[in-house]
C-alpha positions in Angstrom: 79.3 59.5 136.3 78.9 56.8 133.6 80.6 58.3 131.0 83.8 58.2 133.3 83.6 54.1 133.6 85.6 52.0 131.0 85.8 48.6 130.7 88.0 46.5 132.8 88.1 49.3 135.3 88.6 48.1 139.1 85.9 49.3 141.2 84.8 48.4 144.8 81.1 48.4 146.0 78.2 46.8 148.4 75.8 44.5 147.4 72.4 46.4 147.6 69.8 43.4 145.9 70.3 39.3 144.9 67.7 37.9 142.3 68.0 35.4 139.8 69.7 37.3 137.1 72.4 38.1 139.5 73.2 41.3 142.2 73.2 44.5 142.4 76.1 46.4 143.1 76.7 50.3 144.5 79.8 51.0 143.5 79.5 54.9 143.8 77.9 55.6 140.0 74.4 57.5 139.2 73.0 54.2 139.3 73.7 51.0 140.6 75.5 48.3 138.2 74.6 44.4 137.4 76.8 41.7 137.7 74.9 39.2 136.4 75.0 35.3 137.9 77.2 34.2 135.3 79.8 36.9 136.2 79.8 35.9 139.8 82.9 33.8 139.6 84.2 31.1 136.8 82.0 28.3 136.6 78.5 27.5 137.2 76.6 29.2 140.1 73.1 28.0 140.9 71.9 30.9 142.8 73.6 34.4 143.8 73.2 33.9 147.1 75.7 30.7 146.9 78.4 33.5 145.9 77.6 36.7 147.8 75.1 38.2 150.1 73.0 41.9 150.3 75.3 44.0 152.1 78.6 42.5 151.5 81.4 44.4 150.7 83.0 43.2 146.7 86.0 44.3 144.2 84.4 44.3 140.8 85.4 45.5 137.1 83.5 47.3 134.8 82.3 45.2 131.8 79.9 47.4 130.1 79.0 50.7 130.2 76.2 52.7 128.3 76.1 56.3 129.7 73.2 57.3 126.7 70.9 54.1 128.0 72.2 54.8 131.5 73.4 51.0 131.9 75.9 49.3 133.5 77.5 46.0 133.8 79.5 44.4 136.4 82.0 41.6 136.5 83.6 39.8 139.7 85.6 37.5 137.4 89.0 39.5 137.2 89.7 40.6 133.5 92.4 38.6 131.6 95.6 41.2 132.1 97.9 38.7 130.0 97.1 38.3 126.6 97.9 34.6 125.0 100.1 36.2 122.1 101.8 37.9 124.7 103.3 34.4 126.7 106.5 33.2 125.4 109.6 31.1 127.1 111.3 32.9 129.2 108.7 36.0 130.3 109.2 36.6 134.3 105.9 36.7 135.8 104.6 37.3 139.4 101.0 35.9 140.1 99.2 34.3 143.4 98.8 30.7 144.2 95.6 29.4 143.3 95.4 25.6 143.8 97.8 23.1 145.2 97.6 19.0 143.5 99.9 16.4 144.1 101.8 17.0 141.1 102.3 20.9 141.6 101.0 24.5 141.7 98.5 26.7 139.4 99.2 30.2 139.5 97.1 32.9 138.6 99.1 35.1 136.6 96.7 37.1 135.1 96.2 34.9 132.0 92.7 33.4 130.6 93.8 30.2 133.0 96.4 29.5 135.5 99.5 28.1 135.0 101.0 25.2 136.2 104.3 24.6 138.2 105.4 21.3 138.0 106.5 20.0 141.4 109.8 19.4 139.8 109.7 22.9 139.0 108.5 24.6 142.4 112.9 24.8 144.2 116.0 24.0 143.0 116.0 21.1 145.8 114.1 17.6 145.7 110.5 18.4 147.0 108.0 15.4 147.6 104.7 17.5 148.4 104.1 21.5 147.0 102.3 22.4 150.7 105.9 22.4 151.3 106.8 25.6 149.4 104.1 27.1 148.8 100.5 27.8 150.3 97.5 29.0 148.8 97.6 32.6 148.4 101.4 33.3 147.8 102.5 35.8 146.0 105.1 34.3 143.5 107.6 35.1 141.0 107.9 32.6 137.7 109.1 32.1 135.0 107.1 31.0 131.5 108.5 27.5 130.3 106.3 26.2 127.8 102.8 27.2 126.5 100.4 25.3 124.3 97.8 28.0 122.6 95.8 25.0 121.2 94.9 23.3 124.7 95.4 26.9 126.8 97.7 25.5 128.9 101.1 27.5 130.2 104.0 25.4 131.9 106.1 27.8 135.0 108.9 27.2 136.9 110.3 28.7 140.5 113.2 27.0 140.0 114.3 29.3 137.0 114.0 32.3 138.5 116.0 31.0 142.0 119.0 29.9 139.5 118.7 33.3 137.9 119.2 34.9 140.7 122.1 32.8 142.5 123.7 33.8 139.0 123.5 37.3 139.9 124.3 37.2 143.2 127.8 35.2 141.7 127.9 38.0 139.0 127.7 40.9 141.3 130.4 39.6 143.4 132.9 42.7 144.4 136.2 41.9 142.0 139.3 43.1 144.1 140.7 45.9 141.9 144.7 45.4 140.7 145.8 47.2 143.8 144.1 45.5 146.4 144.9 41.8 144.5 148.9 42.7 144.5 148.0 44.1 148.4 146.9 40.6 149.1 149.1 38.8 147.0 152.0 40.5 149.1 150.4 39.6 152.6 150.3 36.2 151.7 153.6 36.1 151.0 154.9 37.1 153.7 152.6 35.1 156.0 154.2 31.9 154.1 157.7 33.4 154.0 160.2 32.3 157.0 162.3 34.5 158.3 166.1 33.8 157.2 167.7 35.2 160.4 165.6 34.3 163.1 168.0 36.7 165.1 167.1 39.8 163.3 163.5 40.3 163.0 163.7 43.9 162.5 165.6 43.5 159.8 162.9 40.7 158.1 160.4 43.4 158.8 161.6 46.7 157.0 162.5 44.2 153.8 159.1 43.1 153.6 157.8 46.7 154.0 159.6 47.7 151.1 158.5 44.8 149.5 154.9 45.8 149.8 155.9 49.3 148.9 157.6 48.2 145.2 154.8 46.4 144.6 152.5 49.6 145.2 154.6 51.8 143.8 154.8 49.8 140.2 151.2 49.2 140.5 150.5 52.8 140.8 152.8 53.3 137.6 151.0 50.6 135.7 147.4 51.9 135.8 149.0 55.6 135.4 150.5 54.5 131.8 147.0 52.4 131.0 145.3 55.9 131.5 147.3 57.9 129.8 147.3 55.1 127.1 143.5 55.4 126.6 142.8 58.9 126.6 
Protein backbone atom coordinates (compact mmCIF):
# COMPACT_ATOMS: atom_id res chain seq x y z
CA UNK A 1 0.00 0.00 0.00
CA UNK A 2 0.94 3.66 -0.43
CA UNK A 3 0.31 4.74 2.86
CA UNK A 4 3.10 2.16 3.97
CA UNK A 5 5.93 3.99 1.70
CA UNK A 6 8.13 6.83 3.25
CA UNK A 7 10.59 8.69 1.83
CA UNK A 8 14.11 7.51 1.37
CA UNK A 9 12.77 3.98 1.69
CA UNK A 10 14.89 1.29 -0.46
CA UNK A 11 12.82 -0.57 -2.77
CA UNK A 12 13.55 -2.90 -5.73
CA UNK A 13 11.44 -3.12 -9.00
CA UNK A 14 11.25 -3.67 -12.98
CA UNK A 15 11.05 -1.18 -15.37
CA UNK A 16 7.51 -1.64 -17.00
CA UNK A 17 7.50 1.89 -19.60
CA UNK A 18 10.49 4.63 -20.75
CA UNK A 19 9.13 8.11 -22.10
CA UNK A 20 10.41 11.33 -21.94
CA UNK A 21 9.53 12.33 -18.41
CA UNK A 22 11.38 9.31 -17.29
CA UNK A 23 10.33 5.35 -16.38
CA UNK A 24 8.09 3.54 -14.83
CA UNK A 25 8.85 1.39 -12.17
CA UNK A 26 6.83 -1.84 -10.48
CA UNK A 27 8.10 -1.96 -7.39
CA UNK A 28 5.22 -4.15 -5.80
CA UNK A 29 2.77 -0.93 -4.79
CA UNK A 30 -1.16 -0.45 -5.95
CA UNK A 31 0.30 1.36 -8.64
CA UNK A 32 3.35 1.77 -10.43
CA UNK A 33 5.83 4.67 -9.34
CA UNK A 34 7.89 7.50 -11.55
CA UNK A 35 11.27 8.11 -11.51
CA UNK A 36 11.44 10.84 -13.46
CA UNK A 37 14.68 11.53 -16.01
CA UNK A 38 16.24 13.74 -13.82
CA UNK A 39 16.32 11.15 -10.97
CA UNK A 40 17.88 8.59 -13.17
CA UNK A 41 21.39 9.16 -11.96
CA UNK A 42 23.49 12.54 -11.04
CA UNK A 43 23.92 14.50 -13.91
CA UNK A 44 22.28 15.17 -17.15
CA UNK A 45 20.60 12.36 -19.07
CA UNK A 46 19.37 12.97 -22.53
CA UNK A 47 16.96 10.24 -22.83
CA UNK A 48 15.80 7.25 -20.37
CA UNK A 49 16.77 4.85 -22.52
CA UNK A 50 20.61 6.04 -22.18
CA UNK A 51 20.14 4.92 -18.36
CA UNK A 52 17.81 1.94 -18.25
CA UNK A 53 15.68 -0.19 -20.38
CA UNK A 54 11.74 -1.76 -20.08
CA UNK A 55 12.22 -4.83 -18.21
CA UNK A 56 15.32 -4.35 -16.33
CA UNK A 57 15.60 -5.13 -13.04
CA UNK A 58 16.57 -1.59 -10.52
CA UNK A 59 17.12 -0.60 -6.65
CA UNK A 60 15.18 2.58 -6.18
CA UNK A 61 14.16 4.92 -3.04
CA UNK A 62 11.05 6.36 -2.42
CA UNK A 63 10.95 10.20 -2.95
CA UNK A 64 7.39 11.08 -2.75
CA UNK A 65 4.46 9.46 -1.76
CA UNK A 66 0.73 10.68 -1.82
CA UNK A 67 -1.55 7.79 -0.74
CA UNK A 68 -4.87 10.41 -0.97
CA UNK A 69 -3.79 11.47 -4.81
CA UNK A 70 -2.57 7.86 -5.14
CA UNK A 71 0.98 9.18 -6.45
CA UNK A 72 4.22 8.08 -6.22
CA UNK A 73 7.67 9.16 -6.90
CA UNK A 74 10.83 7.34 -7.51
CA UNK A 75 14.50 8.12 -7.17
CA UNK A 76 17.60 5.92 -8.50
CA UNK A 77 19.96 8.53 -7.09
CA UNK A 78 20.77 7.04 -3.55
CA UNK A 79 19.54 9.48 -0.69
CA UNK A 80 22.28 11.48 1.08
CA UNK A 81 22.72 9.08 4.51
CA UNK A 82 25.39 11.58 5.90
CA UNK A 83 24.35 14.80 6.79
CA UNK A 84 27.13 17.79 6.23
CA UNK A 85 26.68 18.97 9.96
CA UNK A 86 27.30 15.59 10.88
CA UNK A 87 31.21 15.30 9.20
CA UNK A 88 33.86 16.33 11.48
CA UNK A 89 37.84 15.27 11.87
CA UNK A 90 38.22 12.23 12.98
CA UNK A 91 34.60 10.39 12.20
CA UNK A 92 35.42 6.61 10.92
CA UNK A 93 33.54 5.94 7.84
CA UNK A 94 33.14 2.87 5.49
CA UNK A 95 31.98 3.73 1.93
CA UNK A 96 32.73 2.17 -1.84
CA UNK A 97 35.27 3.36 -4.29
CA UNK A 98 33.88 5.44 -6.81
CA UNK A 99 36.46 6.98 -9.13
CA UNK A 100 40.21 6.49 -9.32
CA UNK A 101 42.52 9.96 -10.69
CA UNK A 102 46.02 10.27 -10.63
CA UNK A 103 46.19 12.11 -7.51
CA UNK A 104 43.85 9.68 -5.45
CA UNK A 105 40.42 8.10 -4.59
CA UNK A 106 36.63 9.42 -4.24
CA UNK A 107 34.70 7.49 -2.06
CA UNK A 108 31.08 7.39 -1.71
CA UNK A 109 30.40 7.51 1.75
CA UNK A 110 27.04 8.33 1.77
CA UNK A 111 27.48 12.08 1.84
CA UNK A 112 25.91 14.83 -0.74
CA UNK A 113 29.52 14.12 -2.79
CA UNK A 114 32.36 11.82 -2.46
CA UNK A 115 35.19 12.28 -0.66
CA UNK A 116 38.63 12.38 -1.61
CA UNK A 117 41.65 10.25 -0.49
CA UNK A 118 44.73 11.81 -1.31
CA UNK A 119 47.22 9.37 -2.79
CA UNK A 120 49.43 10.30 0.03
CA UNK A 121 46.64 9.27 2.13
CA UNK A 122 45.57 5.81 0.50
CA UNK A 123 48.75 3.26 2.91
CA UNK A 124 51.00 4.06 5.29
CA UNK A 125 53.79 3.08 2.50
CA UNK A 126 54.99 5.26 -0.56
CA UNK A 127 52.35 4.64 -3.37
CA UNK A 128 52.99 6.15 -7.00
CA UNK A 129 49.51 5.13 -8.70
CA UNK A 130 45.93 4.45 -6.44
CA UNK A 131 45.03 1.31 -9.07
CA UNK A 132 47.56 0.01 -6.73
CA UNK A 133 45.41 -0.19 -3.63
CA UNK A 134 42.40 0.11 -4.51
CA UNK A 135 39.96 -0.66 -7.42
CA UNK A 136 36.68 0.58 -8.29
CA UNK A 137 34.11 -0.83 -6.22
CA UNK A 138 35.95 -1.52 -2.85
CA UNK A 139 34.52 -1.47 0.05
CA UNK A 140 36.64 0.80 2.39
CA UNK A 141 37.11 2.00 5.79
CA UNK A 142 38.22 5.99 6.34
CA UNK A 143 38.80 8.25 8.27
CA UNK A 144 37.36 12.13 7.91
CA UNK A 145 40.50 14.58 7.74
CA UNK A 146 39.26 17.78 6.68
CA UNK A 147 35.94 19.20 5.30
CA UNK A 148 35.11 22.50 3.69
CA UNK A 149 31.15 23.15 4.03
CA UNK A 150 31.58 26.17 1.70
CA UNK A 151 33.03 24.32 -1.42
CA UNK A 152 31.35 20.66 -0.26
CA UNK A 153 34.32 19.06 -0.35
CA UNK A 154 35.57 16.28 2.48
CA UNK A 155 39.36 15.23 2.74
CA UNK A 156 39.76 11.02 3.93
CA UNK A 157 42.52 9.10 4.77
CA UNK A 158 43.31 5.07 4.73
CA UNK A 159 46.35 5.71 6.24
CA UNK A 160 44.66 6.80 9.68
CA UNK A 161 42.77 4.12 10.17
CA UNK A 162 45.86 1.43 9.32
CA UNK A 163 47.99 3.43 12.14
CA UNK A 164 44.96 3.09 14.34
CA UNK A 165 44.85 -0.17 14.22
CA UNK A 166 48.78 -1.25 14.34
CA UNK A 167 48.18 0.94 17.65
CA UNK A 168 45.76 -1.56 18.87
CA UNK A 169 47.18 -4.49 17.79
CA UNK A 170 50.55 -2.93 20.03
CA UNK A 171 48.01 -2.08 22.85
CA UNK A 172 46.34 -5.44 23.00
CA UNK A 173 49.61 -7.16 23.29
CA UNK A 174 49.31 -10.04 26.16
CA UNK A 175 51.42 -8.32 29.30
CA UNK A 176 53.13 -11.34 31.17
CA UNK A 177 51.59 -11.24 34.65
CA UNK A 178 54.29 -10.73 37.84
CA UNK A 179 54.52 -14.50 38.07
CA UNK A 180 55.23 -15.51 34.68
CA UNK A 181 57.88 -12.23 34.33
CA UNK A 182 59.92 -13.50 37.67
CA UNK A 183 59.32 -17.33 35.82
CA UNK A 184 61.23 -15.95 32.91
CA UNK A 185 63.42 -13.70 34.63
CA UNK A 186 64.64 -16.96 36.55
CA UNK A 187 65.15 -19.13 33.31
CA UNK A 188 67.25 -16.68 31.94
CA UNK A 189 69.33 -16.77 34.61
CA UNK A 190 70.12 -19.83 34.69
CA UNK A 191 70.56 -20.28 30.99
CA UNK A 192 73.47 -17.39 31.41
CA UNK A 193 74.66 -18.79 34.73
CA UNK A 194 77.87 -21.35 34.53
CA UNK A 195 78.02 -23.99 36.57
CA UNK A 196 80.72 -23.46 39.45
CA UNK A 197 81.53 -27.26 39.79
CA UNK A 198 81.48 -28.65 36.54
CA UNK A 199 81.91 -32.06 38.52
CA UNK A 200 78.67 -31.80 40.30
CA UNK A 201 75.84 -31.07 38.04
CA UNK A 202 73.24 -32.43 40.29
CA UNK A 203 74.17 -30.37 42.70
CA UNK A 204 73.93 -26.98 40.18
CA UNK A 205 70.58 -28.41 39.42
CA UNK A 206 68.58 -28.76 42.80
CA UNK A 207 70.15 -25.06 43.77
CA UNK A 208 68.64 -23.60 40.80
CA UNK A 209 65.37 -25.43 41.52
CA UNK A 210 65.08 -23.83 44.66
CA UNK A 211 65.96 -20.84 43.26
CA UNK A 212 62.99 -20.81 40.97
CA UNK A 213 61.01 -22.05 43.90
CA UNK A 214 61.89 -18.76 46.31
CA UNK A 215 61.16 -16.69 43.72
CA UNK A 216 57.54 -18.32 43.36
CA UNK A 217 57.08 -18.67 46.69
CA UNK A 218 57.70 -14.69 47.60
CA UNK A 219 55.81 -13.89 44.53
CA UNK A 220 52.89 -15.78 45.72
CA UNK A 221 53.24 -13.85 49.09
CA UNK A 222 53.57 -10.52 47.36
CA UNK A 223 50.23 -10.50 45.38
CA UNK A 224 48.56 -12.29 48.62
CA UNK A 225 49.42 -9.04 50.82
CA UNK A 226 48.43 -6.53 47.61
CA UNK A 227 44.95 -8.36 47.91
CA UNK A 228 44.51 -8.37 51.18
CA UNK A 229 45.76 -4.71 51.03
CA UNK A 230 42.88 -3.64 48.71
CA UNK A 231 39.97 -5.18 49.93
Amino acid sequence: MLVDLKPSMKLEGQVTKLGLFGALVDVGAEREGLVHISMLKRGHVNRAEDVVQEGQKVEVWVHRVDPNAGRLELTMIKPVQLKWDKIKPGLKLKGEVVRLEKFGAFVDVGAERPGLVHVSELSTEYVSDPSDVVKVGDEIEVSVVDINRKKRQIRLSMKEVALEVEDDEEATDEVPTAMEFALRQALQHSDNKEPEIQSSPRRNQNREQKELEDILNRTLKHRVRTASSSE
